[in-house]
C-alpha positions in Angstrom: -123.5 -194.7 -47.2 -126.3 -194.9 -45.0 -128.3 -192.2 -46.6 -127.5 -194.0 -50.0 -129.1 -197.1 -48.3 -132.6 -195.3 -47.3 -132.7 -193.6 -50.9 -132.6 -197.3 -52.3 -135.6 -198.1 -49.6 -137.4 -195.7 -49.5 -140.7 -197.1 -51.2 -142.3 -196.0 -47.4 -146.8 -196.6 -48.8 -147.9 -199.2 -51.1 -149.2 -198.6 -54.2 -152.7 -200.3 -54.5 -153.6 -198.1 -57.6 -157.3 -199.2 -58.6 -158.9 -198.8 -61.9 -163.1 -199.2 -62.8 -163.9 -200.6 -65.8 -167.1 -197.8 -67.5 -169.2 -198.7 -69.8 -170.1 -196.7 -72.7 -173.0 -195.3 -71.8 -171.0 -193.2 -68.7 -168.2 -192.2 -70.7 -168.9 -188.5 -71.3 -169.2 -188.0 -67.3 -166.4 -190.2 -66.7 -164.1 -188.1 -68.9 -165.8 -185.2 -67.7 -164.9 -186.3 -64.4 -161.4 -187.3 -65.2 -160.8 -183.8 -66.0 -161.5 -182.6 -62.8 -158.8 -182.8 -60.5 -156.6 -185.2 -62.0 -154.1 -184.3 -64.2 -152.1 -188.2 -65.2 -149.1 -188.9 -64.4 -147.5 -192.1 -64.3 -144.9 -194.0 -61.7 -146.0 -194.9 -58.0 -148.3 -193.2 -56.1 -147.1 -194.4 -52.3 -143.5 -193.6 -52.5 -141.1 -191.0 -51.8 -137.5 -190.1 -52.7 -134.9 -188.9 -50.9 -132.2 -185.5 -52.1 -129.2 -184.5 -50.4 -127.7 -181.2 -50.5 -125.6 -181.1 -53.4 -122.9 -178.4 -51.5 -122.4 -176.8 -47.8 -123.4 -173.5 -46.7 -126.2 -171.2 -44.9 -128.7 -169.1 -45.9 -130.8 -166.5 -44.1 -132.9 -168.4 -41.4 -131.8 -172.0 -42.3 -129.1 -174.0 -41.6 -128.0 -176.9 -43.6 -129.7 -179.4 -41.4 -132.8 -178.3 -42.7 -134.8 -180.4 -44.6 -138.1 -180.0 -46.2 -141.1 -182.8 -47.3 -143.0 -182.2 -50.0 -146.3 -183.3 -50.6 -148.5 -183.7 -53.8 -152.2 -183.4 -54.8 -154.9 -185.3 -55.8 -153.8 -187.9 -58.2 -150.5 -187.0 -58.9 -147.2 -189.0 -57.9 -144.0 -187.6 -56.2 -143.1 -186.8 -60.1 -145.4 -183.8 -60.5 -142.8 -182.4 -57.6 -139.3 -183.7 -59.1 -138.3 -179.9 -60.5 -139.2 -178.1 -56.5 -137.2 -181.4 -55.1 -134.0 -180.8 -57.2 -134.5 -176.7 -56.6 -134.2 -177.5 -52.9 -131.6 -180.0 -53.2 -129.2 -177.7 -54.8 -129.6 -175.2 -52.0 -128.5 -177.3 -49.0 -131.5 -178.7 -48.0 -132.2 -182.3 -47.3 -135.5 -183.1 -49.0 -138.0 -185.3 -48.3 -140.4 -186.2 -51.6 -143.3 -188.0 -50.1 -145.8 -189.7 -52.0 -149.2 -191.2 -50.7 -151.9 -193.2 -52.5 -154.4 -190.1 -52.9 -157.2 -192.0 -54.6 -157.7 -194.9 -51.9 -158.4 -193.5 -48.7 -160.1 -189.8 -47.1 -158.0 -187.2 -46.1 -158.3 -187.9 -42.5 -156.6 -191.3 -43.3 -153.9 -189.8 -45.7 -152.7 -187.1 -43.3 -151.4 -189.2 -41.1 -150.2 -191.8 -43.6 -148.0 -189.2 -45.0 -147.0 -186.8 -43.1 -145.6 -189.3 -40.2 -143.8 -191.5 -43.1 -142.1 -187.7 -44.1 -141.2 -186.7 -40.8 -140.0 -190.0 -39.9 -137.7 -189.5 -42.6 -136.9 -186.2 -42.3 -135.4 -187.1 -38.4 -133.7 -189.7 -39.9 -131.5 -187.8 -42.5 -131.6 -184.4 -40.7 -131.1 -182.7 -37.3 -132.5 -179.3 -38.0 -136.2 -178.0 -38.2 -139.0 -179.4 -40.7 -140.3 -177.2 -43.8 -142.9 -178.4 -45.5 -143.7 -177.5 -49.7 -147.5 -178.7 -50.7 -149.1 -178.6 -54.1 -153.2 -178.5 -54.0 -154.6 -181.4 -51.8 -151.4 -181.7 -50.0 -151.5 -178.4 -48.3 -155.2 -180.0 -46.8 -153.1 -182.9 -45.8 -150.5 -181.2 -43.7 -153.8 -179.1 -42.3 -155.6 -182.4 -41.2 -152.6 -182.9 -39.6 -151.3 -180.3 -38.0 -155.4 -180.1 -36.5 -154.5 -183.1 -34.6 -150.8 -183.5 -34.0 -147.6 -181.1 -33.2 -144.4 -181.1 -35.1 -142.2 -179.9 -32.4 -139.5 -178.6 -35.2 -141.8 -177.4 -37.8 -140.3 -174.4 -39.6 -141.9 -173.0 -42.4 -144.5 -173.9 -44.9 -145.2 -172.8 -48.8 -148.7 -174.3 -49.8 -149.0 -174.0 -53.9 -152.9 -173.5 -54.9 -154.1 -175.2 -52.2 -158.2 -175.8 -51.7 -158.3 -173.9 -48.8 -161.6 -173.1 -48.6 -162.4 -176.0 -51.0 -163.4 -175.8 -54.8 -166.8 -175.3 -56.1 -165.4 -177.2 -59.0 -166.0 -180.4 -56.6 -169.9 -179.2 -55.7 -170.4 -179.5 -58.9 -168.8 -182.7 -60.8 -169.1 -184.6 -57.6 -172.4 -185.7 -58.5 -171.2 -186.7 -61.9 -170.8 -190.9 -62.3 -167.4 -191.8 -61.7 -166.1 -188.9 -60.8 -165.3 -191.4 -56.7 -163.8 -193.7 -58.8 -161.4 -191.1 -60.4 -160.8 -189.1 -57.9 -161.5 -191.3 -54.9 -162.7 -190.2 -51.5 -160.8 -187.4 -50.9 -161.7 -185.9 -53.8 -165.2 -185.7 -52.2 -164.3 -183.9 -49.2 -163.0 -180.9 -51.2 -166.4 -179.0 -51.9 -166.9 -175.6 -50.4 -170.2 -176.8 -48.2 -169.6 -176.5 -44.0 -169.0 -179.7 -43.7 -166.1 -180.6 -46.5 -163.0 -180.8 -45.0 -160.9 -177.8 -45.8 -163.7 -175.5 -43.8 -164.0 -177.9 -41.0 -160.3 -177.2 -40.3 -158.4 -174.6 -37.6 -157.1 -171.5 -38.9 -152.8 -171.2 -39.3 -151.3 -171.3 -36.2 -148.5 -171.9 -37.8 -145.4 -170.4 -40.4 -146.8 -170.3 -44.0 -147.4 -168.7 -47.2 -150.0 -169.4 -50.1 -149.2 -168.7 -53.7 -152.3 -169.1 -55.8 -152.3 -168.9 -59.5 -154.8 -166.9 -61.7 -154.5 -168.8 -65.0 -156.8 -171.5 -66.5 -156.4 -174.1 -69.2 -159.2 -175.8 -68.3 -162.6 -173.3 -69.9 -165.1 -176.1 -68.6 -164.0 -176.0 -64.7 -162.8 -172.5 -65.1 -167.1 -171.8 -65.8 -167.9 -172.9 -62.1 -165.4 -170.9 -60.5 -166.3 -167.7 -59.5 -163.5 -164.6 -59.7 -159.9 -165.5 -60.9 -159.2 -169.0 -60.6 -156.1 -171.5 -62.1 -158.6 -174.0 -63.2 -159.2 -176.0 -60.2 -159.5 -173.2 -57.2 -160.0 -169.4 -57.0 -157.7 -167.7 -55.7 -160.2 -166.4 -52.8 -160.4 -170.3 -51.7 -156.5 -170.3 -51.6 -156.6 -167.9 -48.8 -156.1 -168.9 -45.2 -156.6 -167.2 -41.9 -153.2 -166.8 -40.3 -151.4 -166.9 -43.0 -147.8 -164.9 -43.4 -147.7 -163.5 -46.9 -149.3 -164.5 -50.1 -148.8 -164.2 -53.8 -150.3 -164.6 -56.8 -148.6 -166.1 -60.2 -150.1 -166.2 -63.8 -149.7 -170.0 -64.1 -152.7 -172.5 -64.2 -153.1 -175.0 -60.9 -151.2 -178.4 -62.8 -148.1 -176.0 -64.2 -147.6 -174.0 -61.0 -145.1 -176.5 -59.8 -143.2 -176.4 -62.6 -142.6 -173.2 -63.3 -138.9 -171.3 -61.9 -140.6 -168.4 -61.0 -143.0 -169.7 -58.6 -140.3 -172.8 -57.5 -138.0 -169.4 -56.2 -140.5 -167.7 -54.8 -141.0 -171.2 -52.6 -137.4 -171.2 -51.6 -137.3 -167.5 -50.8 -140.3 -167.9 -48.3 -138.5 -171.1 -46.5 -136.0 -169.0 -46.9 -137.0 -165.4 -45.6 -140.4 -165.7 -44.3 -141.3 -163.8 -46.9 -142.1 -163.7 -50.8 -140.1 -161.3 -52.9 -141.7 -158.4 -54.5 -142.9 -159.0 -57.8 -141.0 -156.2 -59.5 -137.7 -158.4 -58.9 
């Protein structure tokens, strides 16, 4: 009953979505701009839904108090992440889909914004350790955070294409007209330059692994990335320092999340500490 009560309250960020009105003469880099990082998708940016596990048991290096937050990229909702939140729920887990309002504030803001409303949750539903599943931007989220905070129970993370060592695709529309008002301010702080974000940040002192995908559908971005990229990111700029194990899957950066074989490959890690062999 009572975790029936914080799934029916669990709107946890406004949603303040903003919209620019452009005029015709900047519509060619406003759409060019649009199709930068933001792939649409409708429903509320600042919330978060709650899964329970669907049956009892254990699994190799979790226990069934084990719940896991996931977090979403730039200009997406907590819907881009429904098919990795029902994957997880049928295996036990108590998960934690937290949404944030990517397009209104920096990342230094949104950190913090999201990841305390997750783990608050989390601790609320759960008595075991904290995973953590990202998708692009989100896995510079949980960064930001863990740069500044600790998460006493953190078990282990999966970061899906994340900008690690930012996207040239940003050095390069970012000077486009409306690309800030698309995108927002985060969206800025995503270049490769020393001082964007993602290579002002520690290395991983922490559990994780990086999957990083090496298809495009997206020829225009695909032009300023250098080396195999999904669209958004190279898979070089996935890499981070310390990480545990990484992978690479032939899916483009927006369908990544979506596809079964990289969703198992994201419960085998939390799972194992490890990704499974591509042969299997």
């Amino acid at each position: 009953m009572a975790l029936e009560k914080l799934r029916a309250s669990a709107n946890l960020v406004p949603d303040p979505t903003k919209r620019s009105v452009m005029t015709s003469n900047s519509a060619l880099p406003f759409a060019l701009a649009l199709s930068l990082l933001m792939t649409t998708s409708t429903g509320a940016t600042g919330t978060s839904t709650v899964t329970g596990a669907s049956f009892p048991g254990s699994m190799p290096s979790v226990t069934s108090d084990d719940c896991v937050i996931l977090l979403h990229g730039l200009a997406r909702t907590t819907r881009s992440m429904n098919k990795i939140e029902k994957a997880f729920g049928a295996r036990s887990y108590q998960v934690v889909n937290q949404g944030y309002p990517s397009r209104d504030f920096p990342i230094e803001e949104l950190a913090p914004m999201a990841l305390s409303k997750g783990l608050d949750t989390c601790r609320r539903i759960s008595q075991g350790r904290v995973h953590v599943v990202t998708h692009s931007m989100g896995g510079i989220l949980l960064r930001q955070f863990l740069a500044n905070n600790e998460i006493a129970d953190l078990g282990r993370v999966v970061m899906i294409a994340p900008p690690n060592q930012g996207s040239e695709v940003v050095d390069y529309f970012a000077r486009i007209p409306g690309f800030r008002s698309v995108n927002g301010p985060a969206g800025l702080q995503l270049g490769t330059d020393a001082a964007s974000i993602p290579r002002r940040l520690p290395d991983a002192d922490f559990d994780v692994g990086v999957i990083a995908g090496t298809t495009s559908i997206n020829l225009l971005l695909s032009t300023q990335l250098p080396g195999p990229n999904d669209g958004k990111v190279t898979v070089e700029a996935t890499r981070l320092t310390g990480m545990r194990d990484f992978i690479t899957m032939p899916h483009s950066h927006p369908m990544l999340i979506r596809r079964k074989a990289v969703i198992d490959q994201a419960l085998h890690y939390i799972e194992h500490g490890k990704f499974k062999p591509r042969t299997q």
